[in-house]
Structures are given as structure tokens and as C-alpha cells.
N, CA, C and O atoms as CSV, one atom per row, in Angstrom:
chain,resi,resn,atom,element,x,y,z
A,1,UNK,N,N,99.154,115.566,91.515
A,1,UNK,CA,C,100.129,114.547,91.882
A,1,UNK,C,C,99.463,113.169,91.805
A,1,UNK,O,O,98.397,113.056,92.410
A,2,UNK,N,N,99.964,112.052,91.115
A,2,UNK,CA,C,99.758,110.587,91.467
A,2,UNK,C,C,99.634,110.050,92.305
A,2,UNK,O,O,100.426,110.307,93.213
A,3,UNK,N,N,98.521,108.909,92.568
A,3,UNK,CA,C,98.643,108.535,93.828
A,3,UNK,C,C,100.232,107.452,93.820
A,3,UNK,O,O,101.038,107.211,92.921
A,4,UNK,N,N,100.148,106.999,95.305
A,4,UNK,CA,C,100.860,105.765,95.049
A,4,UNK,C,C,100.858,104.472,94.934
A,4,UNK,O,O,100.048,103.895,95.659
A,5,UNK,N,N,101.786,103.554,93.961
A,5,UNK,CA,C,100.850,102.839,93.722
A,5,UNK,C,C,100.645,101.416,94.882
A,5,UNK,O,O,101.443,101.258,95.805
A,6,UNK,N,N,99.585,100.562,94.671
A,6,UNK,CA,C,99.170,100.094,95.956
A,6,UNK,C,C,100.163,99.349,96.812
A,6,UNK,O,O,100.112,99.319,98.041
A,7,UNK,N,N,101.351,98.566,95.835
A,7,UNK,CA,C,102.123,98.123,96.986
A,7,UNK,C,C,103.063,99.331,97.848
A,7,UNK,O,O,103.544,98.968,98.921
A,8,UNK,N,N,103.253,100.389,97.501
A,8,UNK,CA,C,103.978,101.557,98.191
A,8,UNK,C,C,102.748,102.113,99.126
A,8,UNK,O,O,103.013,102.718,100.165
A,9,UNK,N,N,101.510,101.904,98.751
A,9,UNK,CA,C,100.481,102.044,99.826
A,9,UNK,C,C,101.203,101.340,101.328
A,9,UNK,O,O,101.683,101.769,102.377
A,10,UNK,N,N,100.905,99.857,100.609
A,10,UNK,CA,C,100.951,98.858,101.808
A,10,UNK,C,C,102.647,98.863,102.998
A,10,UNK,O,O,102.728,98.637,104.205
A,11,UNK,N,N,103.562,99.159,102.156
A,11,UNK,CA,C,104.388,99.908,102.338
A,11,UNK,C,C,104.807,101.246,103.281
A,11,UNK,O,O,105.737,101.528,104.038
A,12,UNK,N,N,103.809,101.782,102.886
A,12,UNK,CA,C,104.055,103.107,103.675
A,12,UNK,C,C,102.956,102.978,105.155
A,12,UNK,O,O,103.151,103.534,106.236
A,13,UNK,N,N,101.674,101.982,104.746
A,13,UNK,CA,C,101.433,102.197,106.033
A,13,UNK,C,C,101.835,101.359,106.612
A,13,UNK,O,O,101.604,101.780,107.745
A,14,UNK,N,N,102.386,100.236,106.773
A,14,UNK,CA,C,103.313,99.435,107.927
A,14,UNK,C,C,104.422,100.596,108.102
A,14,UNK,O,O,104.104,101.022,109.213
A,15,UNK,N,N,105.438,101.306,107.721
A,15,UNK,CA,C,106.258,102.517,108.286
A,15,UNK,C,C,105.402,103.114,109.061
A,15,UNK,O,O,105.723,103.173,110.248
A,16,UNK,N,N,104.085,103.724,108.651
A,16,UNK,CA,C,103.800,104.647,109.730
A,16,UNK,C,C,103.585,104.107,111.172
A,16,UNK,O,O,103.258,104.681,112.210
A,17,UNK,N,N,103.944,102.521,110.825
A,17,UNK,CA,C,103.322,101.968,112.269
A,17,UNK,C,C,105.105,102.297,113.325
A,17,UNK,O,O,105.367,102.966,114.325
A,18,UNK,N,N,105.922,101.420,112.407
A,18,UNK,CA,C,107.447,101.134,113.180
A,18,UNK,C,C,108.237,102.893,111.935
A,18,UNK,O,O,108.812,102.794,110.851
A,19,UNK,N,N,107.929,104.136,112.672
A,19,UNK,CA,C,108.832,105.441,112.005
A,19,UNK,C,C,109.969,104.952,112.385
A,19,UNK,O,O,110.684,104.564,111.461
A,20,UNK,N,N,110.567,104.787,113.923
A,20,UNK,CA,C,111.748,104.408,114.494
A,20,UNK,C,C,112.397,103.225,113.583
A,20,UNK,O,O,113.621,103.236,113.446
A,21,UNK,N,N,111.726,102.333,113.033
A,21,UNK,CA,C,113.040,101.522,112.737
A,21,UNK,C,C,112.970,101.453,111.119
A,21,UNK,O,O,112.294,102.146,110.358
A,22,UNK,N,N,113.889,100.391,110.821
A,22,UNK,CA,C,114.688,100.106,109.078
A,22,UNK,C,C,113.485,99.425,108.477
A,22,UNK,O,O,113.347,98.349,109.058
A,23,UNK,N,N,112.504,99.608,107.507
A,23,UNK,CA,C,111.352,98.496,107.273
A,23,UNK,C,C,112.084,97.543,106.015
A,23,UNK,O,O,112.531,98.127,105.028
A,24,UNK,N,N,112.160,96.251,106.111
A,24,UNK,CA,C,112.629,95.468,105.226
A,24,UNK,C,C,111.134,95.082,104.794
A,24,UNK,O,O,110.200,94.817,105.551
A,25,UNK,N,N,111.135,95.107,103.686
A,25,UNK,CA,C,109.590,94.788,102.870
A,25,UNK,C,C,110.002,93.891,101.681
A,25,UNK,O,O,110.834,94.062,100.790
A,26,UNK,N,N,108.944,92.638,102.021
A,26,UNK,CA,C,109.027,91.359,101.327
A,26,UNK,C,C,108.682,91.982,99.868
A,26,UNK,O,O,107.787,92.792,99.627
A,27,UNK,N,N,109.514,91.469,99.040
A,27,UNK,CA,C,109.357,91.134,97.427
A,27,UNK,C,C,109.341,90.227,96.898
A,27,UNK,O,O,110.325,90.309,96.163
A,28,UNK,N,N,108.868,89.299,96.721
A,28,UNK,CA,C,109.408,87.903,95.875
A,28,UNK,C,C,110.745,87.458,97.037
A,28,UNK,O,O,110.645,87.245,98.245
A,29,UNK,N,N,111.672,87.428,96.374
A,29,UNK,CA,C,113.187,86.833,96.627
A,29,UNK,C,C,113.965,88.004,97.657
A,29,UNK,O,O,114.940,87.846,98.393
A,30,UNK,N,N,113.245,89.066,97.434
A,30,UNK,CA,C,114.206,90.593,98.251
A,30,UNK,C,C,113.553,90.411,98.912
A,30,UNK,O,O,112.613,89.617,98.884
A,31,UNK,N,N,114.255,91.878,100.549
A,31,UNK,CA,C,113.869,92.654,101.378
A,31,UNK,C,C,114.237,93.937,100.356
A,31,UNK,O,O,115.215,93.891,99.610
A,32,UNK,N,N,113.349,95.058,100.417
A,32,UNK,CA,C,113.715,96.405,99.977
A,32,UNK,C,C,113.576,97.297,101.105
A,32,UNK,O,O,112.851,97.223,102.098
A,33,UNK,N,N,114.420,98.150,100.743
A,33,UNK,CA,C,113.804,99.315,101.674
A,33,UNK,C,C,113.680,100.609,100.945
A,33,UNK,O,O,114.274,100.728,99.874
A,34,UNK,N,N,112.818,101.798,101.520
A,34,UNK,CA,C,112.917,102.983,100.504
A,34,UNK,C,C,112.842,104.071,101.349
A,34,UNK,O,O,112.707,103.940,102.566
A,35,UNK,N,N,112.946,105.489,100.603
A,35,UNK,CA,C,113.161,106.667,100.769
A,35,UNK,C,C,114.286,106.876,102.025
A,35,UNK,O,O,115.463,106.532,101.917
A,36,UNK,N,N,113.803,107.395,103.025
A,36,UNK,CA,C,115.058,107.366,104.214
A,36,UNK,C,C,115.235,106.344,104.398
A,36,UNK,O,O,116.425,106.262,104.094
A,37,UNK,N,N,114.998,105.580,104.635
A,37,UNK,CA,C,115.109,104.214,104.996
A,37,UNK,C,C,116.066,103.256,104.465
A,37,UNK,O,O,116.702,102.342,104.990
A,38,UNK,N,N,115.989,103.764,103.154
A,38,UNK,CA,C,117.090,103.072,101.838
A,38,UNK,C,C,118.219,103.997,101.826
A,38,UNK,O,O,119.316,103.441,101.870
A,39,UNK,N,N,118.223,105.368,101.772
A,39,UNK,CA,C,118.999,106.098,102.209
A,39,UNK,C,C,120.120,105.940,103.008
A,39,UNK,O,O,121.303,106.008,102.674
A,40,UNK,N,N,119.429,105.633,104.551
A,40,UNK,CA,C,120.327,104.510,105.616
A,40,UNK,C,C,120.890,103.567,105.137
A,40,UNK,O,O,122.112,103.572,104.991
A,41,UNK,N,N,120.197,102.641,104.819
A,41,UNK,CA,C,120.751,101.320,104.556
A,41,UNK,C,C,121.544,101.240,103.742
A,41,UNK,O,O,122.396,100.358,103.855
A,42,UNK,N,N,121.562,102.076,102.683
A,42,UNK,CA,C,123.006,102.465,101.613
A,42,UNK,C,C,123.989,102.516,102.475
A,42,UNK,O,O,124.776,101.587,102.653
A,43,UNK,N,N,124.020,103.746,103.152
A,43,UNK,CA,C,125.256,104.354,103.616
A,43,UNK,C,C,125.812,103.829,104.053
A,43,UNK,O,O,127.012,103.727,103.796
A,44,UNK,N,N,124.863,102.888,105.442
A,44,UNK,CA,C,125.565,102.174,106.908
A,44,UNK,C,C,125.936,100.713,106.727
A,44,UNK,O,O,126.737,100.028,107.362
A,45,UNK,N,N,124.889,100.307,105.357
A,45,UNK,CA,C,125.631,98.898,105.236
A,45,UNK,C,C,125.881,98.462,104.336
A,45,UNK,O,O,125.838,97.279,103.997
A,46,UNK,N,N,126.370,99.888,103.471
A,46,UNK,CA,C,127.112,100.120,102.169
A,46,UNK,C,C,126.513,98.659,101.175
A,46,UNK,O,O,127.186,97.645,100.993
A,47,UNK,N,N,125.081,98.899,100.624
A,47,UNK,CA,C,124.241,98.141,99.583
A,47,UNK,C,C,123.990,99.738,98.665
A,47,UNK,O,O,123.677,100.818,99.168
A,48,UNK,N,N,124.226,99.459,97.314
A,48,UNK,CA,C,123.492,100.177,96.389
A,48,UNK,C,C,122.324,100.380,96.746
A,48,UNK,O,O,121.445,99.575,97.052
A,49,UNK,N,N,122.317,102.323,96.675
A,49,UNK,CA,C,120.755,103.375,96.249
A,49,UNK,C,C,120.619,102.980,94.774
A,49,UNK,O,O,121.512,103.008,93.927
A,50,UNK,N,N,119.440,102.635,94.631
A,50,UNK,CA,C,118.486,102.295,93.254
A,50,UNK,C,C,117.600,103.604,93.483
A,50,UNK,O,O,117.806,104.555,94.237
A,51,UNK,N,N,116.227,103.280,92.326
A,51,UNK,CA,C,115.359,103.727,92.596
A,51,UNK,C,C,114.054,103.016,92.350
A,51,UNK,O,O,114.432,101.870,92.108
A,52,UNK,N,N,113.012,103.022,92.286
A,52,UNK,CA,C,111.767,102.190,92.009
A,52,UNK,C,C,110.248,103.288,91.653
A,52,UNK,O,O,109.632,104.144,92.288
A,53,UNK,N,N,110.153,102.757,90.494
A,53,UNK,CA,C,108.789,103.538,90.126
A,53,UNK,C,C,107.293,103.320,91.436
A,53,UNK,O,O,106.802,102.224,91.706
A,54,UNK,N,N,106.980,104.253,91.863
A,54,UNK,CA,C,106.121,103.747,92.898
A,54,UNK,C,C,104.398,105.093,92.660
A,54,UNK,O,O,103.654,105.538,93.533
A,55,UNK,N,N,104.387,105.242,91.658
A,55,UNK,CA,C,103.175,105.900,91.352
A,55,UNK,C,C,103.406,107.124,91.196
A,55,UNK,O,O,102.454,107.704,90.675
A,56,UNK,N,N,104.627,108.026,91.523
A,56,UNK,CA,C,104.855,109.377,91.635
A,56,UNK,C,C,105.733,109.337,90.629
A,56,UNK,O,O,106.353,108.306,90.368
A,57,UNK,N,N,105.871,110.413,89.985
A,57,UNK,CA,C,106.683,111.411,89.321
A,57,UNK,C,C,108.184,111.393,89.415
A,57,UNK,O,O,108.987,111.346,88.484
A,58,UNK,N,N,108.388,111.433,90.539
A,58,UNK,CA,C,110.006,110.710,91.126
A,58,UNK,C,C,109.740,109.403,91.590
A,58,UNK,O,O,108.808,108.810,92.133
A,59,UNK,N,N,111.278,109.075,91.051
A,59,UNK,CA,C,111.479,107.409,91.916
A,59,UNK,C,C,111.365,107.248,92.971
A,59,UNK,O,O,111.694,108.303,93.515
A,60,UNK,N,N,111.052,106.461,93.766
A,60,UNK,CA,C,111.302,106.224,95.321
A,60,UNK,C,C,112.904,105.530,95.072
A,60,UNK,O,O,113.180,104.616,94.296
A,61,UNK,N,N,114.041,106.437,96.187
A,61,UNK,CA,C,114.830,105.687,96.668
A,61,UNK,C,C,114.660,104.413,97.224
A,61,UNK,O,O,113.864,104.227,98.144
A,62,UNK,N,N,115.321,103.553,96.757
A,62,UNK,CA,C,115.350,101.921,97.339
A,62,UNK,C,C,116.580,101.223,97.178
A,62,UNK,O,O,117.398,101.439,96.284
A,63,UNK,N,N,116.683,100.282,98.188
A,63,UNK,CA,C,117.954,99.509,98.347
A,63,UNK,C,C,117.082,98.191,98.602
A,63,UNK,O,O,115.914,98.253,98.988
A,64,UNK,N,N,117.903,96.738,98.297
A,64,UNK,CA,C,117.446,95.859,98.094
A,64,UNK,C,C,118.546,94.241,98.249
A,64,UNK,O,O,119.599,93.933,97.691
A,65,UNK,N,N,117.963,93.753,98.932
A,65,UNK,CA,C,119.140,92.624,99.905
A,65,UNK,C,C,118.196,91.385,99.345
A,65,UNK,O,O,117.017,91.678,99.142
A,66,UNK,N,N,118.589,90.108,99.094
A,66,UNK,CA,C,118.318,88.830,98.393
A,66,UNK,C,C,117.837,88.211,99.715
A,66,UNK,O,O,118.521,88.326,100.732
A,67,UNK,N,N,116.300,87.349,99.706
A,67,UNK,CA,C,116.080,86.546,100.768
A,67,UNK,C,C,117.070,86.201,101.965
A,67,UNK,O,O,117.054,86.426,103.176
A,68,UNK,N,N,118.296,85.288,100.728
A,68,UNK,CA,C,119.406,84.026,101.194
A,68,UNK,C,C,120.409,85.038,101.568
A,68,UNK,O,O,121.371,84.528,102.142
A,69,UNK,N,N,120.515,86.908,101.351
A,69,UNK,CA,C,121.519,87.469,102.326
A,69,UNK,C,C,121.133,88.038,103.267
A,69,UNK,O,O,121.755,89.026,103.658
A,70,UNK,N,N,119.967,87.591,103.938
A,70,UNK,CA,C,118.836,88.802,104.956
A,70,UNK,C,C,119.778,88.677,105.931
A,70,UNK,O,O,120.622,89.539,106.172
A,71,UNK,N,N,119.606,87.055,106.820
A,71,UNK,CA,C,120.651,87.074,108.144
A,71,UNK,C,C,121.735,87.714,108.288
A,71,UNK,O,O,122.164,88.260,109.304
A,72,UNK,N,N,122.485,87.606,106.576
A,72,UNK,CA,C,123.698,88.520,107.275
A,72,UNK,C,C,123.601,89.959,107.749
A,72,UNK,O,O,124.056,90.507,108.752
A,73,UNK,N,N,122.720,90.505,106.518
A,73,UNK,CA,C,122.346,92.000,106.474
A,73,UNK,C,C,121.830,92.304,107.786
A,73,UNK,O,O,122.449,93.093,108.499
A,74,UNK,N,N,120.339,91.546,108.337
A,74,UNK,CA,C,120.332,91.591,109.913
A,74,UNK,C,C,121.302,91.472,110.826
A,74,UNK,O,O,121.158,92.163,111.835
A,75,UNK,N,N,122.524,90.593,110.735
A,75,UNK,CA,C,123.496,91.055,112.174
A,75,UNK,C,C,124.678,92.288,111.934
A,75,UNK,O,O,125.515,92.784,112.688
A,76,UNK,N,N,124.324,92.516,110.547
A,76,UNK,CA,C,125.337,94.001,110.088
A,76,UNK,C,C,124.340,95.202,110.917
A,76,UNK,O,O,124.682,96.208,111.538
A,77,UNK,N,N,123.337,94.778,110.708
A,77,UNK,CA,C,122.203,95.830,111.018
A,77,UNK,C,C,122.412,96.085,112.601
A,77,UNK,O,O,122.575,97.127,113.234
A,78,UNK,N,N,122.349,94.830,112.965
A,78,UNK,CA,C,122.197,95.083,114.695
A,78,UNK,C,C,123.118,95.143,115.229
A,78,UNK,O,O,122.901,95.335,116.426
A,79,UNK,N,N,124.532,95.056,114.897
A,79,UNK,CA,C,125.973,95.083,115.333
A,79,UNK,C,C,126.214,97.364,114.722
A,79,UNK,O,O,126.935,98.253,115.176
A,80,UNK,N,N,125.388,97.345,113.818
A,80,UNK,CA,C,125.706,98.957,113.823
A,80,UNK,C,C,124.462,99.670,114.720
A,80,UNK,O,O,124.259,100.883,114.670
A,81,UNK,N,N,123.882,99.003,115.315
A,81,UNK,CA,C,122.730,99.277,115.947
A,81,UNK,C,C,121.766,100.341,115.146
A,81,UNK,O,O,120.945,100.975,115.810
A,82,UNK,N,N,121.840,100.507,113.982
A,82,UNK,CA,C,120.942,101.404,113.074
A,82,UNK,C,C,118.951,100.640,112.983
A,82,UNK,O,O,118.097,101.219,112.311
């Protein structure tokens, strides 16, 4: 198996810190989120599942919100309490 690659490193270990919550992870201009995480955030605040090459074999599920729509996406977030 591949490793992953280093920004899905950096990625995965800030999750292992906050498992409990949604990790929005800086990109350039995005927040992304992936695997369960993006999963959620599809469903509950109905944004397109993508996927993203991240060193493995399968895509990592990811969903992905624009800098300039974070605030809103944050009070959708905290008004569904997810």
C-alpha cells in the first residue's frame, strides 16, 4: 500500500487530535474536508462528495467550501449542531 501523501499526513494528524469534530483544512482559497468527515458535510449541508488523490489507490472522499463561503457554512454547521 502507498503511503499518504504529506499534506493528507498533516491532515490526518490534526483529526487524530479533534476525532469528535468536522476538520475544515486550509487550501489555498478552500476549507476541505475528507473521508467521514466529507461524507457528513455532504449530506448535512448538502455541498458536493468529490474525491482527491491523496497517495492511496482510492480517492479520499472530499467536500470543499470557498474561503469567502466559510462563515456561512460555519453557522449552517452550528445551527445543525453537526
Amino acid at each position: 500500500m502507498a503511503e499518504f501523501s504529506p499534506m493528507m499526513k498533516h491532515y490526518l494528524e490534526i483529526k487524530e487530535e479533534y476525532k469528535d469534530c468536522i476538520v475544515f483544512y486550509r487550501l489555498g482559497d478552500f476549507y476541505e474536508m475528507f473521508f467521514d468527515d466529507a461524507k457528513t458535510a455532504s449530506r448535512e449541508l448538502e455541498i458536493t462528495l468529490t474525491g482527491r488523490d491523496c497517495g492511496q489507490e482510492e480517492r479520499a472522499p472530499m467536500c470543499r467550501s470557498s474561503f469567502s463561503c466559510s462563515r456561512k457554512l460555519y453557522c449552517k454547521t452550528y445551527r445543525k449542531r453537526i
